[in-house]
KOLRO-180232 format. One record per atom (N, C-alpha, C, CB): y, x, z. Coordinates in steps of 0.2 Angstrom, whole numbers, plus 5000, padded with zeros to 4 digits. Each point is the difference from the previous one (the first is absolute). Last residue first. Glycine has a CB too. Layout:
KOLRO-180232
YXZ/...
This chain:
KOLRO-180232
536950235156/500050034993/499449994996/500750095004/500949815017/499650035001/500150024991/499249955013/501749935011/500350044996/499350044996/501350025008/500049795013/499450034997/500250024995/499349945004/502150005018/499950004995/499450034997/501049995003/501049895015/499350024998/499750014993/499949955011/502950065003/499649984993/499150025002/501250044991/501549875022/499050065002/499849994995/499449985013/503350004992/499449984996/499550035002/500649984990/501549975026/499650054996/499449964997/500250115008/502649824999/499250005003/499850054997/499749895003/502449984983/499850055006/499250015002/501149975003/500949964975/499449975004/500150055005/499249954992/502750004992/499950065004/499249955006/501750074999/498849924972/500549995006/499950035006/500149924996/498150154989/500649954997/500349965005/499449984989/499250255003/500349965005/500549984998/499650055008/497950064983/500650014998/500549935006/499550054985/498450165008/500349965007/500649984996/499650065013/498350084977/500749984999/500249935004/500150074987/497550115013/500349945000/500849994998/499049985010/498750204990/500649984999/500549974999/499650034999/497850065008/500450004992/500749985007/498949944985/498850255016/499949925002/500549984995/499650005013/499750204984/499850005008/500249945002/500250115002/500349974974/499450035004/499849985005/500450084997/501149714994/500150095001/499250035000/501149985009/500449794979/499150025007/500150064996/498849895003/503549974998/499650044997/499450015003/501050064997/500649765006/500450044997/499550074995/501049965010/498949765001/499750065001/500550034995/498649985002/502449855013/499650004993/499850085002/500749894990/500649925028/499750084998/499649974993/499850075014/502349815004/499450004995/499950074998/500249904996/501149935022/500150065002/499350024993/500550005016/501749814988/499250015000/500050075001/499649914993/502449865007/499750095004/499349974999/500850065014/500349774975/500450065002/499950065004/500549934999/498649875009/500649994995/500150084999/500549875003/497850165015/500549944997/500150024993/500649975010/497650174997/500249975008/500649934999/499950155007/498050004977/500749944999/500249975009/499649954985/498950274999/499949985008/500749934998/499550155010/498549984973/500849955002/499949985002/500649984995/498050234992/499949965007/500949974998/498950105010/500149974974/499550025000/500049955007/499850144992/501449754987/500450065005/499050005005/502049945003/498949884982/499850054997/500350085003/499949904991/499349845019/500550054997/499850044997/500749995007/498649745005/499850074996/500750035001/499149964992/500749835026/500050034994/499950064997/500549935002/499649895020/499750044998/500450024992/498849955009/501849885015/500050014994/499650064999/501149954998/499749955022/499249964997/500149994993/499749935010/502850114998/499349985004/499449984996/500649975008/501550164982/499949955000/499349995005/500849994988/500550225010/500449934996/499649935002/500450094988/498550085022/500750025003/500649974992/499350145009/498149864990/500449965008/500850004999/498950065010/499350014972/500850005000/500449955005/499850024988/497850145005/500349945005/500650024999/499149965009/499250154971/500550025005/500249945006/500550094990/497750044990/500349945002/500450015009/498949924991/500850244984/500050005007/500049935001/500650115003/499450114977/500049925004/499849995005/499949974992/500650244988/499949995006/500249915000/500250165004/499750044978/499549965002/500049975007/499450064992/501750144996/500149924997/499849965002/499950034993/499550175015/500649995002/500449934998/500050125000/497449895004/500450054998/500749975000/499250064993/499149845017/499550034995/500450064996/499449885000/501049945024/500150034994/499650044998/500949995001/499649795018/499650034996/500450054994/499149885003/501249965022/500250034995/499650044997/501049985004/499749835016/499450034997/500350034993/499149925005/502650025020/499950004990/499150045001/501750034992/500249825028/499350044999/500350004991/498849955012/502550005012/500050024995/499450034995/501050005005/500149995018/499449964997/499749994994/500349965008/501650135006/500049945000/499549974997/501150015000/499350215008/500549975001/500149925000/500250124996/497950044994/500149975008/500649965003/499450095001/499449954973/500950015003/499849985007/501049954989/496950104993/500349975005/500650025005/499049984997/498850074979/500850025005/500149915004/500850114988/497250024996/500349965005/500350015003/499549985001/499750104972/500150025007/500149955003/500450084999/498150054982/500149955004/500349995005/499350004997/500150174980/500349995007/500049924999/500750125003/498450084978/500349935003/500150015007/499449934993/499750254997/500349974992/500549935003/498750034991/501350255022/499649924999/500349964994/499849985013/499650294996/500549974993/499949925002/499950094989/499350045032/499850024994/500749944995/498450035004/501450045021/499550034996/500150004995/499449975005/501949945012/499649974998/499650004997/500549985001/501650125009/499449995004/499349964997/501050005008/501849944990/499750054996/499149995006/501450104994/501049764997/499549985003/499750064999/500049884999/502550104996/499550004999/499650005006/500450044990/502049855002/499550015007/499250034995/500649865011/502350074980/499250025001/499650015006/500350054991/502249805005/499850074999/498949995000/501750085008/501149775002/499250014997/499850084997/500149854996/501050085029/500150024993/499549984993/500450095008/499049845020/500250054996/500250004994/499550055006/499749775009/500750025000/500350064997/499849955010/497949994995/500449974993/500649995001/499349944996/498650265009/500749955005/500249954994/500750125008/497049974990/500549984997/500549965005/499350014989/497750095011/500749945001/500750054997/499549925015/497450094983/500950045001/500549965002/499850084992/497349935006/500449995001/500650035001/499349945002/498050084985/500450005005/500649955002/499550114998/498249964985/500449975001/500750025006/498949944994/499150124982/500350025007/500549955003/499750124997/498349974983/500349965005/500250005004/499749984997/499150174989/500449954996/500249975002/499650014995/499550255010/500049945003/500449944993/500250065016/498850154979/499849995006/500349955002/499750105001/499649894975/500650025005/499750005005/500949964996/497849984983/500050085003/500750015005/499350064987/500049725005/499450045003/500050055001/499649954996/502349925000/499649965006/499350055000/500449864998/501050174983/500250025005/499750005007/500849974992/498349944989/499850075002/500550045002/499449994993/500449745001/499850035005/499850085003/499849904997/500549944983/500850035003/499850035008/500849894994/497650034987/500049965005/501150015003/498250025004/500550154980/500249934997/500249945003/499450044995/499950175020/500750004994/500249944995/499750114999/498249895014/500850005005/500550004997/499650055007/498449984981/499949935001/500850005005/498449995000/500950234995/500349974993/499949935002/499750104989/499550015027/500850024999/500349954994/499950155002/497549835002/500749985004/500650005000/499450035004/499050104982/500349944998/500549965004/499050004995/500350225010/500749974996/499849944998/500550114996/498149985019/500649995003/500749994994/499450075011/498149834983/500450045003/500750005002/499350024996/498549815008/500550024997/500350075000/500149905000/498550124997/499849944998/500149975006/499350034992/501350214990/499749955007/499949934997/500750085010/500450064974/499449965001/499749985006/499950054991/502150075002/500249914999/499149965000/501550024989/499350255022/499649984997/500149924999/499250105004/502850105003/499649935004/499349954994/501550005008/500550194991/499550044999/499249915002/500950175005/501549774992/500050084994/499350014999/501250085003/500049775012/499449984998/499750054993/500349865005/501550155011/500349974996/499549994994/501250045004/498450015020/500549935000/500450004993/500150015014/498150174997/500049984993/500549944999/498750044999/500649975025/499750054994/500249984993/498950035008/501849855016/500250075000/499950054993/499949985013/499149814996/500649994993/500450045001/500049894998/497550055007/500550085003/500449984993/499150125007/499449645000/499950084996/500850035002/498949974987/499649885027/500050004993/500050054996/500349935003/500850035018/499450005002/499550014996/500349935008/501950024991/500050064998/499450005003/501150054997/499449764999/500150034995/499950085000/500749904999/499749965020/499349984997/499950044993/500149895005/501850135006/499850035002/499149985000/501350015005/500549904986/500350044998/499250055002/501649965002/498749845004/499849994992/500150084999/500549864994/500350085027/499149984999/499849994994/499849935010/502550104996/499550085002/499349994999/500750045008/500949784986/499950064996/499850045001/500649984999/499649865014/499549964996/500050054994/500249885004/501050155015/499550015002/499449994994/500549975011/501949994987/499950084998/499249985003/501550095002/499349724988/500150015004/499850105001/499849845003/500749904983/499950065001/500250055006/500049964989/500849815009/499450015003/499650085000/500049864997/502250054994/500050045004/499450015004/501049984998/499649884981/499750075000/500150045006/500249994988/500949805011/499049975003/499650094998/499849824994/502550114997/499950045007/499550005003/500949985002/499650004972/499849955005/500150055007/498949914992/501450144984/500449935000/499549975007/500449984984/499650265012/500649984996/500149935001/499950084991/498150035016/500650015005/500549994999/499750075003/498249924984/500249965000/500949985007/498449994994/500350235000/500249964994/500449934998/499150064999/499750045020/500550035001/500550004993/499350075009/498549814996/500649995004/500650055001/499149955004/499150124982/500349944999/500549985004/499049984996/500050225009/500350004993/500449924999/499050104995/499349925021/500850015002/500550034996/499650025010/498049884986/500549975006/500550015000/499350025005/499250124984/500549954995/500349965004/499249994991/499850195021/500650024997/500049964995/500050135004/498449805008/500549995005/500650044997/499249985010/498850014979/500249935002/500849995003/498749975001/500150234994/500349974994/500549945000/499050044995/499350065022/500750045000/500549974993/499350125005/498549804999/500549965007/500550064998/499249955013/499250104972/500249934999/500649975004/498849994996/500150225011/500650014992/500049934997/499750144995/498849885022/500650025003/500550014994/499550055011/498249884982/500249945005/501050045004/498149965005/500450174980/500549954997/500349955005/499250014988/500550245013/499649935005/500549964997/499550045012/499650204974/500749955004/499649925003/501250054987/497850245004/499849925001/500749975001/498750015005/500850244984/500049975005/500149924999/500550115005/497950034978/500650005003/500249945007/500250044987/498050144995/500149955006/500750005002/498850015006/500450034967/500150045006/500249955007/500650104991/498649954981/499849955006/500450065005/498549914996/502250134978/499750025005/500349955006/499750124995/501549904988/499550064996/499549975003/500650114998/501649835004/499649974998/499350024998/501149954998/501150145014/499850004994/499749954996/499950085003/500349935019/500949964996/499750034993/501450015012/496449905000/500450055005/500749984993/498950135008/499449694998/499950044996/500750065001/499349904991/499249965025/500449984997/500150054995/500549945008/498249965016/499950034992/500549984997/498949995000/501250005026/500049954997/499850064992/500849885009/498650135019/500650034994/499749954996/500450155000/498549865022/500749955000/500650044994/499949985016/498250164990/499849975001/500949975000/498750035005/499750114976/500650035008/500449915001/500550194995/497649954985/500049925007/500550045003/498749935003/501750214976/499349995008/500249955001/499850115008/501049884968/500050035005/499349995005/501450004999/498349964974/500149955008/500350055003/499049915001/500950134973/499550045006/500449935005/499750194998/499749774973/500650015007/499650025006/500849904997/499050164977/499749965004/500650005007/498750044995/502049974977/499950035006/499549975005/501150044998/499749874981/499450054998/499950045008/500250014984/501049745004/500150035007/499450064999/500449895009/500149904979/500250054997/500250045006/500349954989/498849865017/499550064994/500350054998/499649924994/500949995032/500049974994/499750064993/501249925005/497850095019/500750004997/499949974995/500550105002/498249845021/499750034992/501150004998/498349904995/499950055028/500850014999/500050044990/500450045018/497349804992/500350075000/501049994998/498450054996/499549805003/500149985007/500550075002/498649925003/500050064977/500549954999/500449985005/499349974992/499150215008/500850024998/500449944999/499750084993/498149895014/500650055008/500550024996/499050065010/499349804977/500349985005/500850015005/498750014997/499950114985/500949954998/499949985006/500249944987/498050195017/500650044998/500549964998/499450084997/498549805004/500250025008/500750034999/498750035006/500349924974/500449945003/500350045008/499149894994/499750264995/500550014994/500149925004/499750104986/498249955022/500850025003/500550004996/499650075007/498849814986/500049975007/500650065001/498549965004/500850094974/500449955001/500149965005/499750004991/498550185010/500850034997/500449945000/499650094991/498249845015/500550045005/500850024999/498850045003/499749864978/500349945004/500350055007/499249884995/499750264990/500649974998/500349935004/499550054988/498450035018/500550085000/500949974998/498750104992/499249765008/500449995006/500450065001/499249955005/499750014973/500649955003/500150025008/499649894992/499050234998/500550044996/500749945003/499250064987/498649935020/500050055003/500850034997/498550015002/500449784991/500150005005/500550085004/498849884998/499950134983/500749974995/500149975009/499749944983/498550255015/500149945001/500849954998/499050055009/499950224983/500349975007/500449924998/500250155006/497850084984/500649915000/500250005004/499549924995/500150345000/499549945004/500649944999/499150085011/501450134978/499750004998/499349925003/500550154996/501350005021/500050024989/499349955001/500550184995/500649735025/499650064997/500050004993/499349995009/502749895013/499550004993/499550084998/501149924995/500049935030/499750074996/499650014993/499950025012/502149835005/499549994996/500050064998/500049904997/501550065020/499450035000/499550004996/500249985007/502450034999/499749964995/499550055000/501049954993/501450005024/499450034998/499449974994/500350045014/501649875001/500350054995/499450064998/501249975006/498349765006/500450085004/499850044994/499749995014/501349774988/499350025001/500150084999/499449894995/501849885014/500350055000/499350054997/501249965011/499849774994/499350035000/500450084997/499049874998/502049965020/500150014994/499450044999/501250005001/499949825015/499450014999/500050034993/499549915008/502049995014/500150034994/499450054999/501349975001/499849845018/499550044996/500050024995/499649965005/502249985015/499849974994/499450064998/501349934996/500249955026/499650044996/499849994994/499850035008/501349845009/500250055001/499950064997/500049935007/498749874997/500550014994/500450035002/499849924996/497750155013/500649945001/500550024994/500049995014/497350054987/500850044999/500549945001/499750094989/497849955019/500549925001/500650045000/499249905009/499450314991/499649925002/500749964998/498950025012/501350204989/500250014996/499949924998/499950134998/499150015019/501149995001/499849974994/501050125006/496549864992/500550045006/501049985002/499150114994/499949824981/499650005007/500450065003/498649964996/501549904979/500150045006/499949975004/500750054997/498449964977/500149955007/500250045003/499249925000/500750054974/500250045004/500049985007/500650034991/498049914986/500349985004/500150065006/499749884995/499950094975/499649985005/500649995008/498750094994/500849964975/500450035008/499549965006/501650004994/498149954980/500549975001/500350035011/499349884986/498650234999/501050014997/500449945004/499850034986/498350125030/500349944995/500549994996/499549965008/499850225005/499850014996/499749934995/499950115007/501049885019/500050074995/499649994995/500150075007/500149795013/500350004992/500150054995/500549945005/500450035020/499249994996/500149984993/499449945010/501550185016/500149994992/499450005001/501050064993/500649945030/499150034995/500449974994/498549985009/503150125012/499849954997/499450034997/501049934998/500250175018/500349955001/499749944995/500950085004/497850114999/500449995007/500249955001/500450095001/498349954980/499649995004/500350005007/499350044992/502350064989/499549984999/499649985008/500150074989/502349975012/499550044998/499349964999/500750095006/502349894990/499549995002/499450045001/500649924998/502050094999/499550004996/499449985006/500550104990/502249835011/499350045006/499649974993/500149985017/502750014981/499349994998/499450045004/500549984987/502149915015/499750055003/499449974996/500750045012/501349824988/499650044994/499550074999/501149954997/500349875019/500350064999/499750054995/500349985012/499249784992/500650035005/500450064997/499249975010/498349954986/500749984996/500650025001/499649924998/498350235004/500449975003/500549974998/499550055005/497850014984/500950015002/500349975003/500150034992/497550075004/500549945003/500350024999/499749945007/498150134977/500750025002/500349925003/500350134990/497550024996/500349925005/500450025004/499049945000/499550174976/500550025005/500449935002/500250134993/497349934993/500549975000/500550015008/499149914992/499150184999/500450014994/500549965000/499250024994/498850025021/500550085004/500749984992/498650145006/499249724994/500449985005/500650044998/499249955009/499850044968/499850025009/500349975005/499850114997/500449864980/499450024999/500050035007/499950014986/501749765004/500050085003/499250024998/500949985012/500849814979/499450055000/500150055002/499649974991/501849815013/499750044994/499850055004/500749984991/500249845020/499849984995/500150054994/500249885005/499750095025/500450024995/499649984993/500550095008/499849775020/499750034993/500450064994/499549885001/500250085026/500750004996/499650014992/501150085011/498449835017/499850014996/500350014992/499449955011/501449975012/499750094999/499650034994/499949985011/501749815004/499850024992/500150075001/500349904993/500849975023/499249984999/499750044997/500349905001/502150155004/499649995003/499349995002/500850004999/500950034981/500049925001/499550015008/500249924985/500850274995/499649975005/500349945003/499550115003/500849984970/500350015009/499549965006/501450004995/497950164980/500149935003/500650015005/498649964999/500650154978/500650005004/499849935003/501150084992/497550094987/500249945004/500750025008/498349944994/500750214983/500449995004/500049915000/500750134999/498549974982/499650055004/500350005007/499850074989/500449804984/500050005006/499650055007/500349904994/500150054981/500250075002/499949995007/500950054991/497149884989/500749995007/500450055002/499349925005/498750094980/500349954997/500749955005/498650004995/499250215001/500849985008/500349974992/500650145014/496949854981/500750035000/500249995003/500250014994/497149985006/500649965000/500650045000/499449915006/
């Protein structure tokens, strides 16, 4: 009879009861066939061993026969899977003699073994990392070296192990530096952007660097775009985001407080102490003298607004300006600030005085980049 089949592999999963595993083609010994559990979980394979964990029957039937486990291997729970390959061994015993017949059986089992392993062999390639055709190199694998990931080095030439990223912490780092990109975007038309917070910065900031050394290579010159991810994809994800200020500054947020005699002159007041160039600001002012409140917002010198209480013309009034902070004590006296400049080290304000207010302004304030 001819291998008229390529089949040479069956695949059960256990169900706890079932020990009994048919296969359905032709072996010529027990030792031909190779029984393997795997673990679904995690994909771990345990070979097995003849007469330990299981028997075989059936040998030397074409249509196969049956795989039964015994010992550890009794009532496979589903948690497992069997896998029954026939594997025959690389060796060819037939011995022809000059000049003596030899049987047409004796020529078919020769030739039906060659075609048994030439299946066994597609088998384990078909189950193999293969290049494309027009590819004439072989590829070597690095050493197993534990918790790295396979990648191709900045050539391209060649497999090489590389460092791993915790996607779970470089997801929470992203989240929280889109978080506050955003809201610091949105700083122009709502004061509700003051929820940003500097703590919420150091825990994106600082999750991030748990990740990856955004001290190395920060203009991604030498940085491999093949990780997974790499550290320049990242970058190049923050940059297109607006975020690569937020990733390579040491700080991006900062707040404090100052006040303003309002009796004084008008003229500048710089704000310093702050670290770094900021893009926006948030401010809260309040005239003690009389109570006097302004929320105010800028983005640059052009750009400033504020809602302000206008107690001091009219009771249980509110209105906008176009001023960063306006204090209004009456008719005719206010005390207002617009942004003038964001400094190296913080920015700028321009105080301007209209009639003769008094008391002190306390401004609170948030400032970031």
């Amino acid at each position: 009879m001819s291998v008229n089949s390529t089949d040479n592999k069956v695949v059960f999963t256990g169900d706890g009861s079932t020990d009994i595993f048919p296969y359905t083609f032709k072996i010529y010994a027990e030792s031909d066939l190779i029984v393997e559990r795997v673990t679904i979980a995690t994909g771990a394979v345990a070979t097995g061993t003849l007469d330990t964990h299981y028997t075989v029957s059936g040998e030397g039937t074409e249509t196969g026969g049956n795989v039964t486990t015994i010992g550890d291997w009794e009532n496979t729970s589903a948690l497992y899977k069997i896998v029954i390959r026939r594997k025959l061994p690389l060796t060819q015993e037939i011995e022809f003699v000059d000049n003596v017949g030899t049987p047409a059986a004796t020529y078919k089992e020769g030739f039906d073994r060659l075609c048994m392993i030439c299946q066994s062999l597609q088998e384990q390639i078909d189950r193999s990392l293969l290049r494309d055709p027009t590819q004439t190199t072989a590829i070597t694998f690095p050493e197993a070296s534990a918790e790295k990931l396979i990648g191709w080095n900045t050539a391209g030439t060649a497999l090489e192990n590389k460092e791993t990223l915790d996607e779970d912490v470089l997801a929470s780092a992203a989240a929280l530096l889109v978080d506050a990109q955003t809201a610091a975007t949105n700083s122009t038309n709502s004061a509700n952007a003051a929820a940003i917070s500097a703590s919420e910065a150091s825990a994106a900031q600082a999750n991030l660097a748990a990740v990856i050394d955004t001290s190395i290579d920060l203009d991604g010159a030498l940085a491999s775009d093949l990780k997974v991810p790499s550290q320049l994809a990242v970058k190049t994800y923050a940059d297109t985001k607006g975020l690569g200020d937020m990733l390579y500054a040491d700080t991006r947020i900062a707040s404090g407080t100052f006040t303003r005699d309002t009796s004084a002159a008008s003229g500048d007041q710089a704000i310093t102490g702050i670290g770094f160039i900021p893009k926006w600001i948030i401010c809260f002012a309040v005239a003690d003298a009389a109570g006097e409140t302004s929320w105010g917002m800028s983005t640059g010198a052009s750009v400033n607004n504020c809602l302000r209480d206008t107690y001091g013309v009219t009771a249980g009034t509110h209105s906008d300006a176009t001023d960063l902070i306006h204090l209004i004590t009456s008719a005719g006296t206010a005390y207002t600030a617009n942004l003038k400049t964001f400094d190296a080290d913080g920015f700028t304000i321009t105080w301007t005085k209209t009639g003769s207010p008094t008391g002190t302004a306390t401004v609170k304030y948030i400032c970031g980049r």
